[in-house]
C-alpha positions in Angstrom: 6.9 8.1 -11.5 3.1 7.7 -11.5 3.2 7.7 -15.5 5.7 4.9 -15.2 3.8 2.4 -12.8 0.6 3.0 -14.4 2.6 1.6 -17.6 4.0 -1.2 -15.9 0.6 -2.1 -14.0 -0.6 -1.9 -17.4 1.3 -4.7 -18.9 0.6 -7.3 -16.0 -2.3 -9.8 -16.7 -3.7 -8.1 -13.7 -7.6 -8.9 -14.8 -6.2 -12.8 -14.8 -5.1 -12.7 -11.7 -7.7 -10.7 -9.8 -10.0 -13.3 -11.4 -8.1 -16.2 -10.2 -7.9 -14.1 -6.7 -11.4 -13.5 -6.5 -12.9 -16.8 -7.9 -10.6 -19.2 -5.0 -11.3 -16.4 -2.0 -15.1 -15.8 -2.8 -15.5 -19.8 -2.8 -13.9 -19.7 1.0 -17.5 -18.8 2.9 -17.1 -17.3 6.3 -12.7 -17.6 6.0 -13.0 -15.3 2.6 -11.9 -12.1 5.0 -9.3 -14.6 7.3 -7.8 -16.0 4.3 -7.6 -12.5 2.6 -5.6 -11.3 5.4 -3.5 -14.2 6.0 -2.2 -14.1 2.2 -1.8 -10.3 2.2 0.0 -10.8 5.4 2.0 -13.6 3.7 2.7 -11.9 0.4 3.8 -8.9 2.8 6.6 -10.4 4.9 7.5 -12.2 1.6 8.0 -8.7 -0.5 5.0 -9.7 -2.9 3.2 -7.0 -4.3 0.1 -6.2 -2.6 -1.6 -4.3 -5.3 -3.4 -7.6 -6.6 -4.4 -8.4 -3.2 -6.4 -4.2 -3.0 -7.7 -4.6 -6.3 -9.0 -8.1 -5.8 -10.8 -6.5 -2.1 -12.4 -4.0 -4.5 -14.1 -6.3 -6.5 -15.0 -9.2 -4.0 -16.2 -7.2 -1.2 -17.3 -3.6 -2.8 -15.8 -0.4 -1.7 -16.4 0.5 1.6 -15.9 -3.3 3.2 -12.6 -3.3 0.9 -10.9 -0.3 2.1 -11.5 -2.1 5.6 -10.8 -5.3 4.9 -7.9 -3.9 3.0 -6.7 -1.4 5.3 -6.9 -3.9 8.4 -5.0 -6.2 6.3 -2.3 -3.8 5.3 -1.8 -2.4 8.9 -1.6 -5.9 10.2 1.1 -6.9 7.5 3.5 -3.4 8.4 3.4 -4.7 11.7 4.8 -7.9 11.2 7.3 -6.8 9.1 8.4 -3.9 11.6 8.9 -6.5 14.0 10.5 -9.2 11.8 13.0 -6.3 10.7 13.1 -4.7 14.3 14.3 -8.0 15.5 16.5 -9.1 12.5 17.1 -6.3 10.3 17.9 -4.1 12.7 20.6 -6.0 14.7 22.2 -7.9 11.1 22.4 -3.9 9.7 23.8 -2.5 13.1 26.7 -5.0 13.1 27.3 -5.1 9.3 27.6 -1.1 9.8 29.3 -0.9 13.1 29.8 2.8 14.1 28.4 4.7 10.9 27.9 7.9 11.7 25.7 8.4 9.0 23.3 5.9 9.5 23.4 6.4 13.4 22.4 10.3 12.2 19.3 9.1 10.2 18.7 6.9 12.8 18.2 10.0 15.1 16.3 11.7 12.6 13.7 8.6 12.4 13.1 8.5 16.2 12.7 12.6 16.4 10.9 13.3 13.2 10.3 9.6 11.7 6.6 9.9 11.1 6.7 12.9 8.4 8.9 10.4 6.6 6.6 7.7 7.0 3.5 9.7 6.0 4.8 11.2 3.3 6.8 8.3 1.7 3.5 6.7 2.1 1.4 8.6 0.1 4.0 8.9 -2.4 4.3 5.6 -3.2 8.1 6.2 -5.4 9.2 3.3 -3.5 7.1 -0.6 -3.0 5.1 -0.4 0.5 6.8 -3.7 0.8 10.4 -2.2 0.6 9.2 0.7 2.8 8.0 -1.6 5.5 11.5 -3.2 6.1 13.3 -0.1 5.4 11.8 1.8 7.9 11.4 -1.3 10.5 15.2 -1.3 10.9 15.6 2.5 12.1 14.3 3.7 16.0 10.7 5.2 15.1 8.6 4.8 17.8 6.4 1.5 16.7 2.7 3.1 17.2 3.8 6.6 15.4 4.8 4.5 13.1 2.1 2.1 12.6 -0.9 5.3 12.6 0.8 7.5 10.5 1.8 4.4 7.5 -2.1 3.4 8.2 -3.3 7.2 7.6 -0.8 8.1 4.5 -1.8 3.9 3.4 -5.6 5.0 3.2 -5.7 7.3 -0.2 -3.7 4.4 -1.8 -5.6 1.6 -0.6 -8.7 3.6 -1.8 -7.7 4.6 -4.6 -7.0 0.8 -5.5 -10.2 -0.7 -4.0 -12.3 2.0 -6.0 -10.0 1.2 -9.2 -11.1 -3.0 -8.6 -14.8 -2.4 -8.0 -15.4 0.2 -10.9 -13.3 -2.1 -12.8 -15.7 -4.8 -12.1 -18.6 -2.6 -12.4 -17.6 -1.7 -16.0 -16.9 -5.0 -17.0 -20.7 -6.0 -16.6 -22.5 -6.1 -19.8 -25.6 -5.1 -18.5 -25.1 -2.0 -17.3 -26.9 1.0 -18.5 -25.0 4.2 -20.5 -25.4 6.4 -17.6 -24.2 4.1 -15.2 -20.7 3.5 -17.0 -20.4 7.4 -17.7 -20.5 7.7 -13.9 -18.3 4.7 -12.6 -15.6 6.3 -15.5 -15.7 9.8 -14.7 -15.5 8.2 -10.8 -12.4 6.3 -11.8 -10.7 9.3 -13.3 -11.7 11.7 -10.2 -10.3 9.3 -7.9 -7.1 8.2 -9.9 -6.4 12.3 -10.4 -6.8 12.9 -6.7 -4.3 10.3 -6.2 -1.8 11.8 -8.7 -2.2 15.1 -7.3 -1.4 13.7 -3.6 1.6 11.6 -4.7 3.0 14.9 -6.5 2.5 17.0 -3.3 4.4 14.4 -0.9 7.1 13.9 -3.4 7.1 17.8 -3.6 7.3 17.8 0.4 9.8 15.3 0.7 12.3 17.3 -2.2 11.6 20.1 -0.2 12.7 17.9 3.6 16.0 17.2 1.6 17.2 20.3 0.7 16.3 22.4 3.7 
């Protein structure tokens, strides 16, 4: 699964569109952050892909002020969705569905044991955090375990993606000594293994929830 999306991500004009990201935010003064949030926000309730959105935070504001900005961002935008699909999603499935015992049972399962789920679905990112924020805003999960725990298993991800735009960035300036780029690539491929190596242990995990 990670093979596949690092195919895909690497067939989108991603470097066009980070530009274009970066050159209309990073001309917004003191509403570059406020804006950044407000379109992730956006692009979230609308089922956009907010991997743009991290690696363009990467570049424009560096790595540790990324992951925040980033991070805040992302938080903010799962809890809009959870309570656009709380107060939506929840009530159009429950009626389309009626009595289902099946979905009452997961149901159940989400309000007992609903933030393993979240954490590890999270850090295995086999489905769109997009999809995953109105998937899991329709079951009963207790909103704050739910918002902490898709912050904390969000992290590695959002990380991994800032680091990914900055070094990016980094490498892409011509002036930068031998040494330099040796670091910022062995970096990169540090950070992008970690992340592999966490995705395969949740995905591991959650086989494991499924068949016990």
């Amino acid at each position: 699964m990670a093979s596949c999306a690092a195919v895909l991500i690497a067939q989108l004009p991603l470097s066009a569109w980070i530009s274009t990201a970066n050159t209309w935010l990073a001309g917004q003064g003191i509403w570059t952050i406020p804006l950044f949030t407000a379109t992730y926000v956006t692009a979230a309730i609308f089922g956009i892909p907010n991997i743009i959105l991290i690696l363009a935070a990467g570049t424009l504001f560096g790595l540790k002020e990324g992951v925040i900005n980033a991070s805040v961002a992302d938080t903010l935008s799962i809890a809009v969705c959870f309570g656009i699909g709380q107060s939506v999603g929840r009530r159009w499935i429950t009626g389309l569905i009626g009595e289902s015992s099946r979905f009452h049972k997961l149901d159940r399962a989400f309000a007992q044991k609903g933030w393993k789920i979240v954490l590890l679905t999270r850090l295995s990112p086999v489905l769109p955090s997009n999809i995953l924020n109105y998937g899991f805003s329709i079951t009963r999960i207790n909103f704050w375990e739910y918002l902490f725990f898709s912050w904390l298993g969000m992290l590695p991800v959002i990380f991994t993606y800032v680091y990914v735009g900055k070094a990016g960035a980094t490498l892409l300036t011509l002036d930068q000594q031998p040494e330099n780029l040796m670091f910022q690539a062995v970096g990169l491929l540090a950070t992008l293994g970690v992340m592999m190596y966490a995705t395969k242990l949740a995905a591991s995990a959650l086989q494991h929830g499924e068949t016990t």
